[in-house]
C-alpha distance (Angstrom), angle and dihedral (degrees) to the residues before:
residue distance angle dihedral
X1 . . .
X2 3.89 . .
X3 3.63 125.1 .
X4 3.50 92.3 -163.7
X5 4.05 124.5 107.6
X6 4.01 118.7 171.3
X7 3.93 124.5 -159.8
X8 3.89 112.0 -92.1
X9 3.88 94.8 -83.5
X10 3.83 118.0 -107.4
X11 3.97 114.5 -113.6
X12 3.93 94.1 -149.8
X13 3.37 143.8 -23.5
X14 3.67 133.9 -139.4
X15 4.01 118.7 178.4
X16 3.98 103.5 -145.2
X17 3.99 119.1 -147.9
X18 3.46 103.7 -135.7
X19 3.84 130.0 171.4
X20 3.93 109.1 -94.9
X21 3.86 94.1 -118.6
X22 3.58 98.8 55.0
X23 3.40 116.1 122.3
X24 3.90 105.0 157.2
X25 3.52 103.5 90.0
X26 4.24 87.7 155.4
X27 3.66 82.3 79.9
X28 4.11 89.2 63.1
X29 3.71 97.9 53.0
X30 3.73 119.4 99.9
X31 3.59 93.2 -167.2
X32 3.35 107.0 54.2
X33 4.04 92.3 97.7
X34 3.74 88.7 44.4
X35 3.69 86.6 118.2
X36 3.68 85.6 -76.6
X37 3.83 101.9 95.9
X38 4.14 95.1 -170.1
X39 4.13 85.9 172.8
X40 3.43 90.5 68.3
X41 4.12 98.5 30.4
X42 3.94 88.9 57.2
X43 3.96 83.3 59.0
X44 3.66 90.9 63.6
X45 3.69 106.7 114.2
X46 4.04 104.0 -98.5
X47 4.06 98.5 26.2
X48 3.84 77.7 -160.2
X49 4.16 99.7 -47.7
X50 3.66 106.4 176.6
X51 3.63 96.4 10.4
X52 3.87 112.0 126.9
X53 3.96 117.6 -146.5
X54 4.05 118.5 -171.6
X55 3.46 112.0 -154.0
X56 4.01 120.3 -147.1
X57 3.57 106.8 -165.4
X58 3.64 138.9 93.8
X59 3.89 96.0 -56.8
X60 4.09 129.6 -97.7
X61 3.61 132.8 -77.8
X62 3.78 129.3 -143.2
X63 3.50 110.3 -74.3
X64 3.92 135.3 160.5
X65 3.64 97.9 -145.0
X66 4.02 87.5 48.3
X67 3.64 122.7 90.3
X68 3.75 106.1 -177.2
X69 3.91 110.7 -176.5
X70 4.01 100.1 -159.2
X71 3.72 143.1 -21.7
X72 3.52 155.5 -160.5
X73 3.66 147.4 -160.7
X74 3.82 131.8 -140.8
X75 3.64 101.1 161.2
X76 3.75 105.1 76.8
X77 4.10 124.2 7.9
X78 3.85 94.9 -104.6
X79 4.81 85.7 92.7
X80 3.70 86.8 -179.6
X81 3.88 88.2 66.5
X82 3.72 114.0 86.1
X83 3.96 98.3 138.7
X84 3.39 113.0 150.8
X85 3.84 107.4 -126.6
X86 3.65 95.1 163.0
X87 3.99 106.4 57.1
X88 3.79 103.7 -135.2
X89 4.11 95.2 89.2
X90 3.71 82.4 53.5
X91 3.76 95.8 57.7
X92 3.72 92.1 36.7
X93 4.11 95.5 53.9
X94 4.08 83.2 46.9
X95 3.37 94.8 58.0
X96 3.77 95.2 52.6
X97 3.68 97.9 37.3
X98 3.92 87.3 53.2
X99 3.93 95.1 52.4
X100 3.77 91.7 42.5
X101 3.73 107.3 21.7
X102 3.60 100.2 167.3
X103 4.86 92.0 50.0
X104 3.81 108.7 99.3
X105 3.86 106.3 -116.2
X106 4.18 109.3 -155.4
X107 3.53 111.3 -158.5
X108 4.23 116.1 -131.8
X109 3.54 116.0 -178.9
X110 3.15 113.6 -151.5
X111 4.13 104.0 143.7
X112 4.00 112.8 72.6
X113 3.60 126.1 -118.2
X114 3.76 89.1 -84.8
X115 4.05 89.9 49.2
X116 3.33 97.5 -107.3
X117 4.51 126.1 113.3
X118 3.58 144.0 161.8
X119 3.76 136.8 -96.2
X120 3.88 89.1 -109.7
X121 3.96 94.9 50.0
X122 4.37 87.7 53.6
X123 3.71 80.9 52.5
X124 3.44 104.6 44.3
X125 3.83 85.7 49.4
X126 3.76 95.9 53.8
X127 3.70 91.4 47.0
X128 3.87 89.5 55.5
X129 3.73 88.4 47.3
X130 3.68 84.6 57.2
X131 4.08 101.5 47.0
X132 4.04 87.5 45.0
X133 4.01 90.4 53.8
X134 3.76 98.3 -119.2
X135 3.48 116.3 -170.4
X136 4.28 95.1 -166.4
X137 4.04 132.6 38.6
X138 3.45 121.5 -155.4
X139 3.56 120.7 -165.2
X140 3.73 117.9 172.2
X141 4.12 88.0 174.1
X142 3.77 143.3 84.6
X143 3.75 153.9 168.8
X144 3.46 132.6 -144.0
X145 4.34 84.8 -139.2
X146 3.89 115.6 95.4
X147 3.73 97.7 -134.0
X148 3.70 112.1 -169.1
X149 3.70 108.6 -162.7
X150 4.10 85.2 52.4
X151 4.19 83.2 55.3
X152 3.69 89.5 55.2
X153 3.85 105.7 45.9
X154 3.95 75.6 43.8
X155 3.74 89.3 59.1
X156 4.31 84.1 46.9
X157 3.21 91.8 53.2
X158 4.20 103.7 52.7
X159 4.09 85.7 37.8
X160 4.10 79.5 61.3
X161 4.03 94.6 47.3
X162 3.33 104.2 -103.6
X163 3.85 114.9 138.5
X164 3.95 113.2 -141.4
X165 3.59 119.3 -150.0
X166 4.25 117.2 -175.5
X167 3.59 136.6 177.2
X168 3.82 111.9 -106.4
X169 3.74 89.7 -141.9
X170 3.45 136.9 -109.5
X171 3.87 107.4 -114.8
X172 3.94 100.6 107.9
X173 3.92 145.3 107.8
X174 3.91 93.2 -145.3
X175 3.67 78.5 -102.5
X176 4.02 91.0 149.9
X177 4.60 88.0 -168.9
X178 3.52 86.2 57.7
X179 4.17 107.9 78.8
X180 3.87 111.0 -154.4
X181 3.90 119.2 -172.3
X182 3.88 129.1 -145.8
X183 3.88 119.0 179.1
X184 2.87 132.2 -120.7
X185 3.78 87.8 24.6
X186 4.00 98.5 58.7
X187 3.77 96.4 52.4
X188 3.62 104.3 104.9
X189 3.68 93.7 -118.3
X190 3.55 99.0 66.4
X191 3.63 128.2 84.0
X192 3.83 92.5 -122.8
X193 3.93 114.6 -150.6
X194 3.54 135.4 -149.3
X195 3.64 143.1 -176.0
X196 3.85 139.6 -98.0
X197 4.00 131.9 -178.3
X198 3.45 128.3 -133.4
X199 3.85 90.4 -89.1
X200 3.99 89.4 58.8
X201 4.24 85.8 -107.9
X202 3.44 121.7 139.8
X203 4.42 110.7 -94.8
X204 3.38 112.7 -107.5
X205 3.28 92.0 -124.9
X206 3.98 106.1 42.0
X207 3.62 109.3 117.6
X208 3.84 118.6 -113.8
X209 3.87 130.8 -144.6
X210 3.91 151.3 113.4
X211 4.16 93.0 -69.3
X212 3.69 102.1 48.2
X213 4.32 99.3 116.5
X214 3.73 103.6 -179.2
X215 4.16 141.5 -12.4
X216 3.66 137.4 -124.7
X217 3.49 154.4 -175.4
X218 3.86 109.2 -70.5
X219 3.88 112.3 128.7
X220 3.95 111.5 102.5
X221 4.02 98.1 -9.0
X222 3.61 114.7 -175.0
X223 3.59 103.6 -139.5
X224 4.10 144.8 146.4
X225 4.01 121.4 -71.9
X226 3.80 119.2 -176.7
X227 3.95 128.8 -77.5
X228 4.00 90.9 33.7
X229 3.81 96.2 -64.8
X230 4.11 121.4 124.4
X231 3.87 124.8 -149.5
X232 3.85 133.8 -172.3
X233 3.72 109.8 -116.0
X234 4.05 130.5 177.7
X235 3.80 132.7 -160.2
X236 3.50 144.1 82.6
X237 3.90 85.6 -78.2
X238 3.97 80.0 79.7
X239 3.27 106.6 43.9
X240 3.62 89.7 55.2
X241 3.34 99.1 70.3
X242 3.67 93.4 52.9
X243 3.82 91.2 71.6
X244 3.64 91.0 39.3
X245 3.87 94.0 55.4
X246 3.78 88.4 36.6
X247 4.15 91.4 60.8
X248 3.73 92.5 49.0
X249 3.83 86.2 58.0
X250 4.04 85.0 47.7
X251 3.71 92.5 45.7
X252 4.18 104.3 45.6
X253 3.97 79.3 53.9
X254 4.20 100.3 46.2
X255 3.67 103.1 23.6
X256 3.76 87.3 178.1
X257 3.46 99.7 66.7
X258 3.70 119.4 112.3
X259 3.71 124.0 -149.9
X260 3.63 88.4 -101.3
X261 3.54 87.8 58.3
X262 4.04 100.1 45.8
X263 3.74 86.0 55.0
X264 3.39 90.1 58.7
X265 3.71 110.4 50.8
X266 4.44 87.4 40.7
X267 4.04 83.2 53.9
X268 4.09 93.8 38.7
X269 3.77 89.7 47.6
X270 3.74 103.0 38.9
X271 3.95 119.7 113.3
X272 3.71 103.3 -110.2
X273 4.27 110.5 -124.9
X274 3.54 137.7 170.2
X275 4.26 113.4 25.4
X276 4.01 112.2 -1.1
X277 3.72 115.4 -80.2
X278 3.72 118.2 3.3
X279 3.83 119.0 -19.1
X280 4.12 124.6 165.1
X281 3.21 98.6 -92.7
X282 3.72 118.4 43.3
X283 3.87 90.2 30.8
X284 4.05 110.9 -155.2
X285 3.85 82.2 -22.5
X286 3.54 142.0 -97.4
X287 3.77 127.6 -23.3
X288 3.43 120.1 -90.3
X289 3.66 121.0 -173.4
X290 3.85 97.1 173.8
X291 3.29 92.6 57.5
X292 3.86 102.5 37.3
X293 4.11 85.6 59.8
X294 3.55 83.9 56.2
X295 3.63 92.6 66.1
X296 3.72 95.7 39.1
């Protein structure tokens, strides 16, 4: 059995020149009318305050529009050391800290400088998402290898409150007969997240099976990459993110929710795509934060 899980591989990436004192990236982001307005769900009164979000990925560069509130390292023994040398923690930690600017994102790296990790290192970071009290799990990650002892801490880890949000991968055709699996996002736990375009179609690339819950933005996402820069990346890695930041919004305004409950109101309030009802690919539909703060 392998031990080895890789970040949900980035699509493409385009490094954007940008002047050094922009800050307003909202501007850059074709789907933020898609019927999910965040410019005016960031004004809601929280925008995630007191909300903490662990972040699986490959750590987080510097940054001046990122305010990470602690970190640790599983990769190597140096635990103060969770740089991001790679980029795509960068992007991911943007994402959420733009859609709830005010949640405290804790960086856990877990994926090498060359984005791959073990088994023990995803475990190790759940487990420390667990002792800190996390509220939100990112993981912007898979394998293709059913790993059992990963499913149980899993298991641990909803039990304790924590709502898990994973990529559903990006190894597809958009064939939707064809069923391919990403873990940690196909365990039934896990809010499994795929990807949309700019035209609200399926990606290409966003896997397809039985698991996948609900689908986001996550095809050319302007987002942060270390030492100030920002870059244009695609995959399921992105839209990921989006749900994660999204539930820290939900969660700093309904406290009492359980994840049970957060997986409810993104499924009730999601756009419905694709066939009627739930099909493989599309999930329970298309984010929809308008509508989700509706029900909040």
């Amino acid at each position: 059995m392998s031990n080895l899980i890789k970040l949900a591989k980035i699509i493409d990436l385009e490094e954007i020149t940008v002047d050094v004192y922009q800050s307003n990236r909202l501007s850059k982001q074709w789907w933020a009318k898609m019927g999910t307005d965040i410019d005016q769900a960031v004004k809601t009164p929280k925008m995630g305050a007191g909300i903490k979000v662990c972040v699986l990925d490959t750590g987080a560069g510097i940054h001046k529009e990122l305010d990470i509130k602690g970190g640790v390292n599983f990769t190597t023994e140096d635990a103060n050391d969770y740089i991001d040398r790679q980029g795509h923690g960068t992007h991911v930690c943007g994402i959420i800290s733009q859609i709830a600017p005010e949640c405290e994102i804790h960086v856990v790296k877990v994926l090498a400088d060359n984005g791959s990790g073990q088994m023990d290192w995803i475990m190790k970071g759940i487990e420390y998402a667990i002792d800190i009290g996390a509220s939100v799990i990112n993981m912007s990650l898979g394998s293709s290898t059913y790993y059992g002892p990963l499913h149980n801490l899993v298991k641990l880890a909803v039990r304790k409150g924590i709502v898990i949000c994973a990529a559903a991968g990006n190894e597809s055709d958009n064939d939707v007969e064809t069923e391919e699996f990403s873990y940690p996002g196909a365990l039934h736990e896990v809010i499994s997240v795929g990807s949309v375009n700019r035209k609200q179609g399926l990606s290409k690339f966003s896997n397809t099976n039985r698991e996948v819950d609900i689908v986001a933005p996550g095809e050319h996402i302007y987002s942060l990459a270390p030492n100030d820069k920002y870059v244009v990346l695609s995959g399921t890695s992105m839209a990921t993110p989006f749900v994660a930041g999204i539930t820290a919004l939900v969660l700093a305004e309904r406290p009492d929710l359980d994840p049970d409950g957060v997986r409810e109101l993104l499924e009730k309030s999601a756009t419905d795509a694709g066939d009627p009802g739930y099909d493989f690919g599309f999930g329970n539909g298309i984010i929809n934060l308008d509508k989700l703060l509706d029900l909040v």
